[in-house]
C-alpha positions as CSV (number, residue, x, y, z in Angstrom):
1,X,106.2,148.7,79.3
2,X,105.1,151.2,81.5
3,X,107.1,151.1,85.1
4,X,109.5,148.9,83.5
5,X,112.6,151.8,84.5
6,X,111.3,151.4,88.3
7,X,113.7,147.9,89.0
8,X,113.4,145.4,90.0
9,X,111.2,144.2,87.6
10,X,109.7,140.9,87.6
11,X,109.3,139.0,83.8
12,X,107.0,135.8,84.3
13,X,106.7,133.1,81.1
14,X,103.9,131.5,80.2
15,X,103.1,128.8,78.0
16,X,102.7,125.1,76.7
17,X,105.9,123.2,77.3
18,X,108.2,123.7,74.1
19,X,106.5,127.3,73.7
20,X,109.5,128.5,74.5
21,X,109.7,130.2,78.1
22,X,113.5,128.9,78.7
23,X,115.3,129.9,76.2
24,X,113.4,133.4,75.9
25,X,114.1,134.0,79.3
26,X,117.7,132.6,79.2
27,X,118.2,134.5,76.1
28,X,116.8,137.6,77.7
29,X,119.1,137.2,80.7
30,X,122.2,137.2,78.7
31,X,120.8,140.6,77.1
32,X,120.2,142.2,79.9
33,X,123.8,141.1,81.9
34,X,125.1,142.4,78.7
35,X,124.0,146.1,80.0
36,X,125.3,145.7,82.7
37,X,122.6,144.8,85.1
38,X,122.0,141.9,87.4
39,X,119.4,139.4,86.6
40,X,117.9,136.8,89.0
41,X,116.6,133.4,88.1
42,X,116.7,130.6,90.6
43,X,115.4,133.5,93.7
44,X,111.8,131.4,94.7
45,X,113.7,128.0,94.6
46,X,116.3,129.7,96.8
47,X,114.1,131.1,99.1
48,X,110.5,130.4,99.4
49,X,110.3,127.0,97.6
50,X,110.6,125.1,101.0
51,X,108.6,126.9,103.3
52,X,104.6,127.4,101.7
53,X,103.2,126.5,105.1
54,X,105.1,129.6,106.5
55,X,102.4,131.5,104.6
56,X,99.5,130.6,107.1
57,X,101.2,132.5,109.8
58,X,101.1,135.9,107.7
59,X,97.2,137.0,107.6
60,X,97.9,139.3,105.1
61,X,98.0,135.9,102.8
62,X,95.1,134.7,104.4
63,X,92.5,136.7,102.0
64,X,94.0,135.4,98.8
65,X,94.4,132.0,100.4
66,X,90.8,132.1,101.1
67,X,90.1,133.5,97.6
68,X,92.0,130.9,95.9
69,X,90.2,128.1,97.7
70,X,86.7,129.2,97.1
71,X,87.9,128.8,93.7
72,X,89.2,125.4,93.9
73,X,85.9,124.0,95.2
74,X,84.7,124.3,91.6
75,X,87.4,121.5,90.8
76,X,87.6,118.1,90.5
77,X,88.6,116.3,93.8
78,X,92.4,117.1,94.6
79,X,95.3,117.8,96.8
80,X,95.1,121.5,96.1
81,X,95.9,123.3,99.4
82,X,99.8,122.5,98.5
83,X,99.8,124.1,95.4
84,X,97.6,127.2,96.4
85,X,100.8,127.6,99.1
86,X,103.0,127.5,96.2
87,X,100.8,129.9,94.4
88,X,100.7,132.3,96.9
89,X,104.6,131.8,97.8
90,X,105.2,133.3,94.6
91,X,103.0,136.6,95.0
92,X,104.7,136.4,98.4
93,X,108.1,136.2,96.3
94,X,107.2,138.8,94.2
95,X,106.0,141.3,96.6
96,X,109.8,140.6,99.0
97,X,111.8,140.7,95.9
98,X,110.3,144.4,94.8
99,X,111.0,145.6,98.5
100,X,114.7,143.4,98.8
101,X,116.4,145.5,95.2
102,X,119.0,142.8,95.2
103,X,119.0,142.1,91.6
104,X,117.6,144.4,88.7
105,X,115.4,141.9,86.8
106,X,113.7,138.1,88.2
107,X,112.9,136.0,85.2
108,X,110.3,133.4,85.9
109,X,109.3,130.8,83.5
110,X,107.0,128.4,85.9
111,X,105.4,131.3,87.7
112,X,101.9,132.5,89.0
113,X,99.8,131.2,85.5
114,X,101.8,128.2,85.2
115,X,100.4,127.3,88.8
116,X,96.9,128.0,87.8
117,X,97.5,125.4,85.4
118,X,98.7,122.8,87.8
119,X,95.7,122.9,89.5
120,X,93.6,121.4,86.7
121,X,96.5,119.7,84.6
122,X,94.2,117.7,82.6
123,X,90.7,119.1,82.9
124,X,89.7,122.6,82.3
125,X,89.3,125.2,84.5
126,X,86.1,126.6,85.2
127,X,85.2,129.4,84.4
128,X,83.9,131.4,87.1
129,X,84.1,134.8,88.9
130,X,85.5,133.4,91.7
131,X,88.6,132.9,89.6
132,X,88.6,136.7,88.9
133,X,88.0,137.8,92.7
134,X,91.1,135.0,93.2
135,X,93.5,136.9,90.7
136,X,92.1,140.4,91.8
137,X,93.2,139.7,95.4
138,X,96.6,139.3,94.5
139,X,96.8,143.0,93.3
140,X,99.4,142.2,90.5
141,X,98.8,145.3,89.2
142,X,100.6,147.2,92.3
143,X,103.7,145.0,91.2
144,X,106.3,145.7,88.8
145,X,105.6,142.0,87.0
146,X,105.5,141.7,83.3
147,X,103.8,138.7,82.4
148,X,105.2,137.4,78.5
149,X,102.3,134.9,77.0
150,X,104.0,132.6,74.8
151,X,101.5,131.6,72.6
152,X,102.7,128.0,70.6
153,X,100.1,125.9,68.7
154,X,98.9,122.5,70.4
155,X,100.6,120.1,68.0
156,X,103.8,122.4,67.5
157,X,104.3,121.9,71.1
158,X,104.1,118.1,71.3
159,X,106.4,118.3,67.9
160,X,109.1,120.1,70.3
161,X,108.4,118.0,73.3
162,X,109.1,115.1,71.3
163,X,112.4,116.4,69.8
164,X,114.2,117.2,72.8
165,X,116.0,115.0,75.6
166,X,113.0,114.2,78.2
167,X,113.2,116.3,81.7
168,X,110.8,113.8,83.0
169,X,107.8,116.3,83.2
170,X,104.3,114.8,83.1
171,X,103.3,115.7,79.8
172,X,106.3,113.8,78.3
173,X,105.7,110.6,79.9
174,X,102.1,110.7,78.6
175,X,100.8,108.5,75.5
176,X,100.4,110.5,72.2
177,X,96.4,110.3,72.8
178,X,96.5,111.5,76.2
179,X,99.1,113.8,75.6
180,X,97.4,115.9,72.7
181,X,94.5,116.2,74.7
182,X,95.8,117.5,77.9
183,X,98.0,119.7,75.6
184,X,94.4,121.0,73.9
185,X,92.7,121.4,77.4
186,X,95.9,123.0,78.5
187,X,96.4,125.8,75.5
188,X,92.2,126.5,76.1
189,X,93.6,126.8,79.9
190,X,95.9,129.6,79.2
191,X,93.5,131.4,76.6
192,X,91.2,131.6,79.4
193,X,93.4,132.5,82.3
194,X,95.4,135.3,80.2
195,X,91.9,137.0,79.4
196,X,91.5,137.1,83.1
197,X,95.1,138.3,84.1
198,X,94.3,140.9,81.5
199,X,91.7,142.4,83.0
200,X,93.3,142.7,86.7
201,X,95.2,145.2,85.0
202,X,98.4,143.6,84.6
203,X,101.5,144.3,82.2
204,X,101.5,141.6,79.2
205,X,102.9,141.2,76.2
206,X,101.5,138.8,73.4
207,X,104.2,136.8,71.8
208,X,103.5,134.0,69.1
209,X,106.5,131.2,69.4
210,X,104.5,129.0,66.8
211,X,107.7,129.4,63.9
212,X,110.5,131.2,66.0
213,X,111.4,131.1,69.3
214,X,114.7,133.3,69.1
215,X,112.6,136.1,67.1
216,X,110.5,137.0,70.1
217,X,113.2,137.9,72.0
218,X,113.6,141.2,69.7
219,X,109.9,141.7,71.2
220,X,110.3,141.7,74.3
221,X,113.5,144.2,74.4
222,X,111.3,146.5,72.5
223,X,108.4,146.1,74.5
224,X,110.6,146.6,77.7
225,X,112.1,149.6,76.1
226,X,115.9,148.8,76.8
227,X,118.6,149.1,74.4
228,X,120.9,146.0,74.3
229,X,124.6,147.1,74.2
230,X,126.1,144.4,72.2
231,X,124.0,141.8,69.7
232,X,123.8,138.0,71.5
């Protein structure tokens, strides 16, 4: 990954529930402590969680703000203004967390993308160029963020969801039915958004999580171009 030396560095995970994002990112912490190097995790819910509406009173948000909700008008009826905060909150995150250098690495696994996903949920998004001019404002490509897709098949990830102890997310509480087709709309959600992220310019890597999740942390490390000290 080019820049990835400059630290902080910011790793965001995206990807159907069960794709993996937790235990890549867990497993990529421990790796990276391992080196000797301090790694961040919990630094939005810490800081910037509470206070979205904070964000009006900074007007160099305002533009992507505005961006964002020309988007949203293409939507179905919502609440979104509360999630475009949050949205936002986190490119605000990202941009203090560069400047702070209090920890080497932030590892985010419901980050930037995963909002863009809340916003829709159950329908897809539509496909627009306002989405681009949205995503373009942020200017993620001045940021040190690494965005890791975690690609999963839909019915591998209801298979996983399924197997493990409910967190009480929405996607678990749903009927089978329902639930396979939000998971469907959901996977064509990320194919699209990704394809725009990509062309903003941003670092990505392509990960399929479809048979192992613990593999792809090998490609990540390698991607990242660090050398772990010790085997986890």
């Amino acid at each position: 990954m080019e820049g990835v030396d400059k630290r902080p560095v910011i790793i965001e995970f995206n990807g159907l529930p069960g794709s993996g994002k937790t235990t890549i990112a867990r497993a990529l912490g421990n790796t990276i402590e391992s080196m000797e190097m301090s790694v961040s995790y919990h630094y939005y819910r810490h800081n910037y969680q509470m206070h979205p509406k904070s964000l009006l009173l900074t007007p160099k948000y305002i533009p992507v703000v505005k961006a964002l909700s020309d988007y949203v008008k293409l939507l179905p009826k919502g609440q979104y203004m509360p999630r475009i905060l949050s949205m936002v909150n986190f490119l605000r995150m990202y941009r203090n967390f560069t400047k702070d250098k209090k920890s080497d690495f932030l590892l985010i696994d419901q980050g930037i993308i995963q909002s863009f996903i809340s916003l829709s949920h159950q329908d897809q998004l539509t496909k627009s160029p306002r989405l681009n001019k949205a995503i373009k404002s942020m200017h993620l490509d001045t940021l040190p963020v690494l965005f890791v897709n975690c690609h999963v098949r839909e019915n591998i990830s209801n298979a996983r969801i399924m197997s493990r102890a409910s967190n009480g997310c929405r996607v678990e509480s749903m009927t089978e039915e329902i639930r396979h087709r939000t998971l469907k709309t959901q996977e064509e959600n990320f194919s699209y958004l990704r394809e725009v992220i990509k062309e903003s310019f941003a670092s990505y890597i392509d990960i399929n999580t479809d048979n192992s999740v613990d593999d792809s942390l090998g490609i990540v490390i390698e991607r990242m171009g660090i050398t772990p000290k010790k085997v986890i």
